[in-house]
C-alpha positions, -999 to 999 in steps of 0.1 A, spaced: -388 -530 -554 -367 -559 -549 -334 -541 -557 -343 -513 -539 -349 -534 -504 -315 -549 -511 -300 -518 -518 -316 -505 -484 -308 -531 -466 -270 -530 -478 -269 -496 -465 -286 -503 -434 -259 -531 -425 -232 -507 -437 -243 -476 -413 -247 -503 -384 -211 -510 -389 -200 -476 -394 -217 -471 -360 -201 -503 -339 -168 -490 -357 -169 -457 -336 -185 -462 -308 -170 -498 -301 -178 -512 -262 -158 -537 -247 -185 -555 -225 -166 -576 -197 -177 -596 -171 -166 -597 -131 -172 -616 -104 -171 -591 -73 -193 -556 -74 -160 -534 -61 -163 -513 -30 -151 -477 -33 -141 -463 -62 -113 -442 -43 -81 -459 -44 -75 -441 -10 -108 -461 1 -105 -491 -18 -100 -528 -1 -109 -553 -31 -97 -572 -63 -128 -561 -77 -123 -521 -74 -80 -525 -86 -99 -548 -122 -118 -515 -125 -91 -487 -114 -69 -500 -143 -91 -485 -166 -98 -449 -146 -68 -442 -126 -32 -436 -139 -3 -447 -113 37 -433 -106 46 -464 -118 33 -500 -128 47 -536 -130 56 -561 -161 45 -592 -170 78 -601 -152 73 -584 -122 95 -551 -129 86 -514 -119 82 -497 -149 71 -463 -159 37 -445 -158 29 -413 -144 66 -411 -140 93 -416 -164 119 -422 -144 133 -419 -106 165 -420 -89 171 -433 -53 194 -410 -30 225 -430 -15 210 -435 19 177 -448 5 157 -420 23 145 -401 -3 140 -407 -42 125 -380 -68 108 -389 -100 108 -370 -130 72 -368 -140 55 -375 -175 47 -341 -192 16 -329 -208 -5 -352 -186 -42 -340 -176 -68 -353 -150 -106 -365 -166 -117 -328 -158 -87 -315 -176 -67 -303 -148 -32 -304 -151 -12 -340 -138 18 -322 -118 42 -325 -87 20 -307 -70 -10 -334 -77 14 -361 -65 17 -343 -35 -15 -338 -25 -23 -374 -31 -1 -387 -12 -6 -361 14 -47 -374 12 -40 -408 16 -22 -404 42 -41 -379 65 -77 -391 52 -91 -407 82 -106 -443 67 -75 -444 37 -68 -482 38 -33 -470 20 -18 -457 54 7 -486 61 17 -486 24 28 -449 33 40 -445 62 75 -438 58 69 -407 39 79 -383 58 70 -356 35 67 -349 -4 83 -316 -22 73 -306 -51 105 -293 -63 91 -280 -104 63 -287 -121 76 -321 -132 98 -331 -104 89 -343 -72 108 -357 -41 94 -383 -11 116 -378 16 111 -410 40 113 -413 78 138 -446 71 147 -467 41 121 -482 24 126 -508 3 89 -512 -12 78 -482 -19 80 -484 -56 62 -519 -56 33 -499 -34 31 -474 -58 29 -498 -85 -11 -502 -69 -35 -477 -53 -12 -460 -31 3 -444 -67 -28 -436 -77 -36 -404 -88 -68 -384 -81 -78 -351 -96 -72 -326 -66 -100 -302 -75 -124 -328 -81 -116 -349 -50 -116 -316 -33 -150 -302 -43 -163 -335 -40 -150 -347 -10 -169 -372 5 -189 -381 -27 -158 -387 -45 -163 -424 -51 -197 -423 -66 -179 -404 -96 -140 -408 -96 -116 -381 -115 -80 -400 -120 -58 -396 -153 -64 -431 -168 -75 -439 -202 -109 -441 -197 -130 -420 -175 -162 -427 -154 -194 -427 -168 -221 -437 -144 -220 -473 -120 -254 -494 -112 -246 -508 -79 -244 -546 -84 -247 -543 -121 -228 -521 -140 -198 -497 -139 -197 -480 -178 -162 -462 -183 -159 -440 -215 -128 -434 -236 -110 -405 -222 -92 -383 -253 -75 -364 -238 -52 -393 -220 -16 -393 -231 -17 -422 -248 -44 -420 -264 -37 -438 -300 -32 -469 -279 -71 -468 -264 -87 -494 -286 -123 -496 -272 -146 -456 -271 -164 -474 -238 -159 -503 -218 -185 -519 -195 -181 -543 -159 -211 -560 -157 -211 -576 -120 -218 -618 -130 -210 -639 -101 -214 -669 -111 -181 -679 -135 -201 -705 -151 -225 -679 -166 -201 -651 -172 -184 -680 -192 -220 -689 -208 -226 -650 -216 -192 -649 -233 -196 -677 -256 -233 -663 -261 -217 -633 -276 -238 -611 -244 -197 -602 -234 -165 -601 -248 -143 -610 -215 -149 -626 -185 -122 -625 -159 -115 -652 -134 -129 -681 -153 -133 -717 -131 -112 -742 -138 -135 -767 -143 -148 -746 -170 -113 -743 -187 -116 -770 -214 -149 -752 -223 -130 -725 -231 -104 -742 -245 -129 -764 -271 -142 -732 -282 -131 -721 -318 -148 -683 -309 -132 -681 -275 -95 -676 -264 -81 -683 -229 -59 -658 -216 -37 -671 -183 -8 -668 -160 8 -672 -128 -4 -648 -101 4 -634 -66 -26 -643 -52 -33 -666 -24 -60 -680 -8 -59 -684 33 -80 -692 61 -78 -664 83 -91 -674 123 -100 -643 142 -76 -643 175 -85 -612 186 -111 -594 171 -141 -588 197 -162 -618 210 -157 -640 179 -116 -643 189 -130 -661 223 -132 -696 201 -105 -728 211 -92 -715 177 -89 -684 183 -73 -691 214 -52 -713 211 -26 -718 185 -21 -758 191 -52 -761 177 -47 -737 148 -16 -763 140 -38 -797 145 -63 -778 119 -39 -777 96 -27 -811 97 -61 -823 92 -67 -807 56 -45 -822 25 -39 -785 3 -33 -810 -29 -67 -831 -22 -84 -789 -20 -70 -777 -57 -72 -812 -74 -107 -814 -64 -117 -777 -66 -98 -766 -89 -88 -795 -115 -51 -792 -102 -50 -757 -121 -39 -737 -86 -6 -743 -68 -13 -760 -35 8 -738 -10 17 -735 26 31 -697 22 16 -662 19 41 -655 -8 40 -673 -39 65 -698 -57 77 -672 -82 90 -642 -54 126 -644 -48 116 -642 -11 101 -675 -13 112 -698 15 116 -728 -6 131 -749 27 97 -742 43 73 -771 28 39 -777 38 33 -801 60 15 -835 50 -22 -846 60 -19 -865 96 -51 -868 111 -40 -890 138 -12 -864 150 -44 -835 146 -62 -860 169 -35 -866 191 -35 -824 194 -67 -816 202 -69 -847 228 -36 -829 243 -57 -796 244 -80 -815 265 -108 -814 241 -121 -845 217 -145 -825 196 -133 -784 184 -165 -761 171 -152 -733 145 -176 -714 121 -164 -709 85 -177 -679 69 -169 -674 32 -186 -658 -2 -210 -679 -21 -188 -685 -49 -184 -718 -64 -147 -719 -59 -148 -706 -24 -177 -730 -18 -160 -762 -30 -130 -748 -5 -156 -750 23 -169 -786 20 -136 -802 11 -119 -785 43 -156 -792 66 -149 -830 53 -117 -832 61 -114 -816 92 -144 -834 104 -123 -862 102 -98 -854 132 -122 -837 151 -132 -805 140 -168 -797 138 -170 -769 111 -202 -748 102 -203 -735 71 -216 -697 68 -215 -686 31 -225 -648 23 -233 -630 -5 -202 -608 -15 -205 -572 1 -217 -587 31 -191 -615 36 -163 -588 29 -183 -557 57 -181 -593 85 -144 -596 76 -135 -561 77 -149 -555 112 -135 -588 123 -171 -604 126 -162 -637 118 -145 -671 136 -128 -682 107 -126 -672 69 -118 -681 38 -98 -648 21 -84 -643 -14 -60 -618 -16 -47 -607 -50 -8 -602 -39 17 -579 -45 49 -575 -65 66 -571 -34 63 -594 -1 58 -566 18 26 -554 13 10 -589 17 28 -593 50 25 -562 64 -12 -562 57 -20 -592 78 8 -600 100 20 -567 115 -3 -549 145 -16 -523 123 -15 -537 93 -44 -528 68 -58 -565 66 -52 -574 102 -87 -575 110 -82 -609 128 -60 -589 155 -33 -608 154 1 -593 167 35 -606 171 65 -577 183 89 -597 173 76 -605 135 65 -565 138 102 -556 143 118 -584 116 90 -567 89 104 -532 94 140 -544 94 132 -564 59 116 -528 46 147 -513 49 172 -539 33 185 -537 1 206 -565 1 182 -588 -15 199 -619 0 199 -604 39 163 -594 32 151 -627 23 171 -644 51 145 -617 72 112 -631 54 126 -667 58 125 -652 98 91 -638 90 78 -672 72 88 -694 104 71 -672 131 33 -669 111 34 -701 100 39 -712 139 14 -688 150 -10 -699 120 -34 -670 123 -40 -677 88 -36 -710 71 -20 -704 35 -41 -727 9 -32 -719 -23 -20 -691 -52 -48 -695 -79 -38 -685 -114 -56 -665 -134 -77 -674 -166 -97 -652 -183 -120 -663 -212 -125 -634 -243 -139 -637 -277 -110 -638 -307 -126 -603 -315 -106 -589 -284 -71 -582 -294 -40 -571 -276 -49 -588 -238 -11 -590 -217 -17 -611 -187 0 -593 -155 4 -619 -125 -14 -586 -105 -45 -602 -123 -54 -569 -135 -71 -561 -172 -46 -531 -185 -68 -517 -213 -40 -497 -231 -32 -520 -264 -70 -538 -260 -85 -531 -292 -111 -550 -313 -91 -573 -342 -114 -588 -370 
């Protein structure tokens, strides 16, 4: 009897291995429930962490920041910079196995730009039209020059969405996405789960490591950090920095990290309904004394164990566009004082609203102390996630704190919040001037004349300080040693291709 338990239980363990080997789930843990899984849709870090697994683009970036190949293997730029035609990857199907084709790129762009709440309309806009000149060749013909097109087809504007099923579906498209990645949508919990399954029919598929990979929305760092070392996930992205040496002291854990794009701001609302008629809002003075009152190196020492790059720019350190004679400005809080006494006033009312994370929290006291201290009375307002992001989007807010994941390009950040229309200009604020110095830089490809533009661009929003650039986090994620193959990309983005369970 006793031989024949062990002998049972030997093939018991054996079969339980057999069945982990093939049906192997890479469980990872994220801090944000994303909005709309349509990239046309799409406004958050959260849904781009997730769209790297589902949705295929033209093209993507490296770990150093170059357009490379996806959906198309290669492109050529015609000599006035007004149009460019890729040649696209062959033998390519969407998750309902319709075919990938010139004629799919054109309808996507086409939908993104005519669809009336696509967030990718800026991004766009100087596509005049798209021909779809064979089945594997296409051609954008632009109203101007455009210099950053391929970077903003590097993201969700390159995205590419089954046309029958987003079609048929229409408006129910983002409850069950069909894109040409290598996984495909399985079914989302809202504010749990999002399960993607292995897609085989993807065009590189011997480089899929995992059959399904789970998001399992965890807020908290601390505990998606906990719940990775507890062996309940196998990646958690975005991992505190105070929790870094756990990781670090670890023997089953390895930290992933790298510089990002990303910045963190403090966005006032100067025209945006009755929440722009604040001193704040009003009056850019003000805006300036703020500034002067908060030290950005006191904020990331003390939030952030020094791990983030205090900064005064929207564009980070590593962009070639960086205006490196621009510095930030040291803490003066008699100056601040002297400011808001010249504005007439000796005490200024703002409200902060923010998410109730833990970084974004610590960001919040450390600035309501410090700005207390020349004058300003801040109330905090922290909100739970979806809610905090609906207030910002419909410019319900005073003041808040925003975390923006960057770009390869400068162009997308600073066309998002600084010109009139742009997608993330939901503070209202609008300069003709910057507006016209913006377009002049998208259609320069003399890289020196084009940063001498940005350094133009830099000067007039950080005047106008309608946000107040904070810092660029980096990013850290925490995964078990039994995850293999992780390639950090400053985007901050998981790119699942090469992820494979190791022993």
């Amino acid at each position: 009897m006793k031989r024949t338990g062990t002998a049972l239980a030997a093939i018991l363990m054996i079969a339980t291995g057999l069945v982990s080997a093939s049906a192997a789930t890479l469980r990872v843990g994220i801090q944000d429930d994303p909005d709309a899984l349509d990239p046309a849709l799409s406004g958050t870090y959260s849904g781009r962490f997730v769209f790297a697994a589902l949705c295929d683009k033209l093209v993507d970036i490296s770990p150093d920041l170059k357009i490379v190949p996806q959906l198309a293997e290669a492109w050529e730029w015609s000599a006035d910079g007004k149009s460019i035609t890729f040649a696209l990857r062959k033998n390519v199907t969407f998750h309902d196995g319709t075919a990938f084709d010139a004629a799919a790129v054109k309808f996507n762009i086409e939908r993104m730009k005519s669809m009336p709440d696509s967030k990718r309309k800026a991004e766009l806009a100087p596509v005049a039209s798209v021909e779809a000149l064979a089945a594997d060749k296409v051609k954008f013909n632009l109203s101007e020059p455009f210099v950053p097109l391929l970077a903003n087809l590097s993201d969700r504007a390159g995205m590419m969405v089954s046309p029958k099923a987003a079609t048929e579906k229409a408006g129910e498209f983002a409850a069950a996405p069909v894109c040409a990645g290598p996984y495909q949508f399985a079914e989302r919990k809202s504010r749990d789960l999002i399960r993607v399954k292995k897609y085989p029919g993807y065009w590189d598929a011997a480089r899929v490591g995992y059959d399904e990979v789970v998001y399992y929305y965890v807020p908290d760092s601390t505990v998606r950090l906990s719940r990775v070392r507890a062996g309940d996930l196998d990646l958690a992205e975005r991992i505190a920095p105070t929790d870094l040496k756990t990781v670090r002291d670890d023997p089953n854990l390895a930290l992933h990290s790298g510089q990002g794009l990303a910045v963190s701001h403090l966005m006032f609302n100067v025209g945006a309904g009755a929440k722009a008629d604040t001193p704040l809002g009003k009056n850019s003075t003000l805006r300036q004394a703020f500034e002067l009152a908060i030290d950005r190196n006191v904020i990331t020492r003390v939030a952030f164990n020094g791990e983030f790059l205090a900064d005064n720019q929207m564009i980070p350190p590593s962009s070639p566009f960086y205006d490196s004679a621009r510095k930030a400005p040291a803490r003066d809080v008699a100056k601040a004082k002297a400011m808001i006494a010249a504005a007439g006033m000796t005490r200024v009312p703002v409200e902060i609203q923010y998410e109730n994370t833990a970084g974004d929290s610590r960001v919040a006291q450390i600035i309501q102390s410090m700005a207390g201290e020349a004058g300003f009375d801040v109330k905090l307002l922290p909100m739970e996630t979806t809610t905090a992001i609906e207030r910002y989007m419909n410019g319900n807010f005073e003041a808040y704190i925003g975390n923006w994941s960057g770009r390869a390009d400068p162009d997308p950040t600073l066309v998002a919040f600084f010109s009139c229309a742009g997608s993330q200009n939901v503070n209202k604020y609008c300069n003709k001037d910057l507006d016209a110095i913006l377009n002049q830089a998208r259609g320069e490809a003399d890289e020196a004349k084009r940063k001498a533009l940005y350094a133009k661009a830099t000067d007039i929003y950080l005047t106008a300080l309608s946000s107040i650039p904070l810092h660029h986090p980096n990013w850290f994620f925490a995964a078990r040693k039994s995850v293999g193959g992780i390639v950090m990309v400053p985007d901050g983005l998981l790119r699942l291709v090469g992820v494979r369970p190791v022993n």
